[in-house]
C-alpha positions in Angstrom: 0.0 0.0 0.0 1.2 3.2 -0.7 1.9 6.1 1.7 0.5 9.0 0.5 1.6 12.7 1.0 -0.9 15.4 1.9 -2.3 17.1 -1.4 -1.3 20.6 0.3 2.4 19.1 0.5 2.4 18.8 -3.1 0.8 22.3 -3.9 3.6 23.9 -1.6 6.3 22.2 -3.7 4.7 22.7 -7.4 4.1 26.4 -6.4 7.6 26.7 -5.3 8.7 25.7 -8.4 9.8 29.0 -11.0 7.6 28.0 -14.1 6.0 31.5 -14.3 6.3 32.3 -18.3 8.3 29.6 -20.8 7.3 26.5 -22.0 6.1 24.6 -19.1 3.7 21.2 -18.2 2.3 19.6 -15.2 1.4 15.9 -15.5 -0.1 14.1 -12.8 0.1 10.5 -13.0 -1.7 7.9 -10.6 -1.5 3.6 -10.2 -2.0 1.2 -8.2 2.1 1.4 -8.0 3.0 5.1 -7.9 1.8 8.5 -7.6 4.0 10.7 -8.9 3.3 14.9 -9.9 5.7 16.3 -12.1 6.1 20.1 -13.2 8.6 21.8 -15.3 9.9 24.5 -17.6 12.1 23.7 -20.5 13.0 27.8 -20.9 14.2 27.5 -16.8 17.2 27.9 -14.9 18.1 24.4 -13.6 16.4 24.6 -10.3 14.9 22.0 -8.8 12.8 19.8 -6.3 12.9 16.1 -6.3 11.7 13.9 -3.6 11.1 10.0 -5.1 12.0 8.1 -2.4 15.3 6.8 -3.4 17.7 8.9 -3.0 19.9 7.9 -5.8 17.0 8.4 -8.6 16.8 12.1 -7.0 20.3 12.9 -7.6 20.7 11.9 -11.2 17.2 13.9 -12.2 18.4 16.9 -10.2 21.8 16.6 -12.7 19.1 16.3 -15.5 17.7 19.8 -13.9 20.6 21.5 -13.8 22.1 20.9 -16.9 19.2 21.2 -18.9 18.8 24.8 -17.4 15.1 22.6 -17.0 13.0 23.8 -13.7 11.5 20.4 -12.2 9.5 19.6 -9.1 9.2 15.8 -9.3 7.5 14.6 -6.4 6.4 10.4 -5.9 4.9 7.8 -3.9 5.8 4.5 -5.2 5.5 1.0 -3.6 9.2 0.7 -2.8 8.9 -1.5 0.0 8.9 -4.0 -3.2 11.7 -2.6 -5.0 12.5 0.6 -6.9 11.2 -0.2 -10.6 8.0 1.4 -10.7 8.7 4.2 -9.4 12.1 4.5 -11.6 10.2 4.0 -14.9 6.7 5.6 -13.8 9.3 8.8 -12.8 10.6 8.3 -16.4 7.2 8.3 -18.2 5.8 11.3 -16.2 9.0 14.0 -16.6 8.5 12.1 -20.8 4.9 13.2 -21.0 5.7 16.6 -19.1 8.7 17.6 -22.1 6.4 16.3 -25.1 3.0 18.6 -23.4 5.5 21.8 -23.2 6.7 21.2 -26.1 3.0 21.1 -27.6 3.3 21.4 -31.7 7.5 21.9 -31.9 7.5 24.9 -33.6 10.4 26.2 -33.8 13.0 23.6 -31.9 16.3 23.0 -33.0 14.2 19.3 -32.9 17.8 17.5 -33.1 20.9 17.7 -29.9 23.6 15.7 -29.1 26.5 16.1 -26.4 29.4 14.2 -25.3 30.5 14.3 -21.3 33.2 13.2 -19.6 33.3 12.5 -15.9 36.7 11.9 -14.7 37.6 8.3 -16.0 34.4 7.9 -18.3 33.3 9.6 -21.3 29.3 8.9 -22.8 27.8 10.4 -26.0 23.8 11.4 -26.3 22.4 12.0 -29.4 18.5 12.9 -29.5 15.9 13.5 -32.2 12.7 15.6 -31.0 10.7 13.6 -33.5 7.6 12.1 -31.8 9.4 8.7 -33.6 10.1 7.5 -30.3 12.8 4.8 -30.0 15.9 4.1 -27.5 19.3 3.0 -28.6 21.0 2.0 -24.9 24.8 0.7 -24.8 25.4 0.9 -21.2 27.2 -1.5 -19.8 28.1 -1.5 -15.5 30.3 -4.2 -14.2 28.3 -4.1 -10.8 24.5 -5.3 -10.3 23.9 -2.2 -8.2 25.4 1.0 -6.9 24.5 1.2 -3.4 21.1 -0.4 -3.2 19.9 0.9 -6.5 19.6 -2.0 -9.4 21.9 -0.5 -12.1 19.4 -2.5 -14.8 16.8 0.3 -13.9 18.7 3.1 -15.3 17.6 1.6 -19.2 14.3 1.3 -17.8 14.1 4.6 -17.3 15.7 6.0 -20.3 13.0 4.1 -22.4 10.3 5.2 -20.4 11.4 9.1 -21.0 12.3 8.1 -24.6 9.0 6.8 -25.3 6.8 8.8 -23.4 8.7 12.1 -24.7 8.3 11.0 -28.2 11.9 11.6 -28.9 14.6 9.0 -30.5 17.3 8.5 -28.2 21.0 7.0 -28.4 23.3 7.0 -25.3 26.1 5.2 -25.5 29.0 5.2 -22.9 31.9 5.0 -24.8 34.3 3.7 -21.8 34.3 4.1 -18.1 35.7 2.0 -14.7 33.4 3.3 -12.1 29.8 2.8 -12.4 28.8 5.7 -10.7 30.4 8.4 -13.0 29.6 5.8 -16.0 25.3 6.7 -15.0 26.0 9.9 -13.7 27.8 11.4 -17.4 24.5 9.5 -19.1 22.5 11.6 -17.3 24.4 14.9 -17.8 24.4 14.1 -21.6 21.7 13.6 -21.9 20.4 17.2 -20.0 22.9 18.7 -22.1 21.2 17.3 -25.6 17.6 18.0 -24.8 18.8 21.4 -23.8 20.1 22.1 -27.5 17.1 19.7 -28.6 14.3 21.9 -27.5 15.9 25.2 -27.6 13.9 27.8 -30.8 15.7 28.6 -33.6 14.5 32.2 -34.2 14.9 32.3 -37.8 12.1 29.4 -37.4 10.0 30.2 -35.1 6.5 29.5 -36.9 7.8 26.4 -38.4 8.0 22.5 -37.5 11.2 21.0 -38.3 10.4 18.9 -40.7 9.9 18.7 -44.7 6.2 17.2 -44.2 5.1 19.8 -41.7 4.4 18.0 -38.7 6.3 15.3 -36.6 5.7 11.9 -36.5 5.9 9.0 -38.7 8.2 9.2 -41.6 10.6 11.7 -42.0 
């Protein structure tokens, strides 16, 4: 059974969040597994306010924040006394579905972003296409089963849960990298760092979707 917050603690946090003008979204998304309330602003600053329960899943979506320059409150309930996973990929398909609402027709977007991090040892490429085609390319690979008590197979459940709930085509692919931490950590990063050029407008287009058919989706 899930323990649920007060509705006024999630009101405090979504009205703390700095959404006023941009591109912004609130989704609201409730199971039998998870309850999670997610607001953002793709035109933000990178602040943000995540509480999921796990405290490892909070600090790689607050590097997806900051990076990004995306404002996100991300708040959840999930059954975690069974194990992470719903939560991970529910957190995954609600911050997806937030991005594609702001994002409404794609007027205007650069549509395409990629980016290459390094984090010490490690060094992971993201490449992303705003094409409501949504599809994941994932080659990740950890040597450990977890880091701490987190389930390092979660990390591509997430990513395809944003991918396809975001209706973008993703690639991430860590190129090398020892520790597992920085390996997960630089995926993240890249991939704030792509969506940031992804979605940003291109003024000299403002009025017009990216794409030779007019409209996104389908072929190109």
């Amino acid at each position: 059974m899930l323990a649920r917050r007060d509705a006024s603690c999630y009101k405090t946090a979504m009205d703390q969040t700095p959404i006023n003008g941009g591109r912004r979204a609130s989704i609201e998304r409730n199971t039998t597994e998870t309850r999670i309330r997610v607001a953002l602003n793709l035109d933000g600053t990178g602040v943000y306010d995540v509480k999921t329960g796990v405290g490892f899943l909070d600090h790689m979506l607050e590097q997806l924040s900051r990076h990004s320059l995306m404002d996100l409150t991300v708040l959840a309930d999930g059954d975690l006394h069974i194990d992470y996973h719903h939560t991970t990929e529910d957190t995954g398909i609600a911050i997806g579905m937030a991005v594609a609402k702001a994002l409404g027709d794609r007027k205007g977007i650069q549509r395409y972003g990629h980016s290459y991090v390094p984090m010490d040892e490690t060094l992971t490429r993201v490449a992303l296409d705003f094409s409501n085609r949504p599809y994941l390319i994932w080659k990740v690979n950890f040597t450990r089963d977890k880091i701490g008590d987190f389930d390092t197979e979660l990390f591509r459940e997430w990513f395809q849960a944003f991918a396809m709930a975001a209706g973008v085509t993703l690639h991430v692919e860590n190129l090398y990298g020892e520790n597992n931490h920085h390996i997960v950590e630089s995926c993240y990063k890249a991939l704030a760092r792509a969506l940031r050029a992804g979605v940003e407008i291109d003024p000299r287009k403002r009025d017009a979707v990216p794409s030779t058919k007019g409209t996104l989706g389908g072929s190109l």
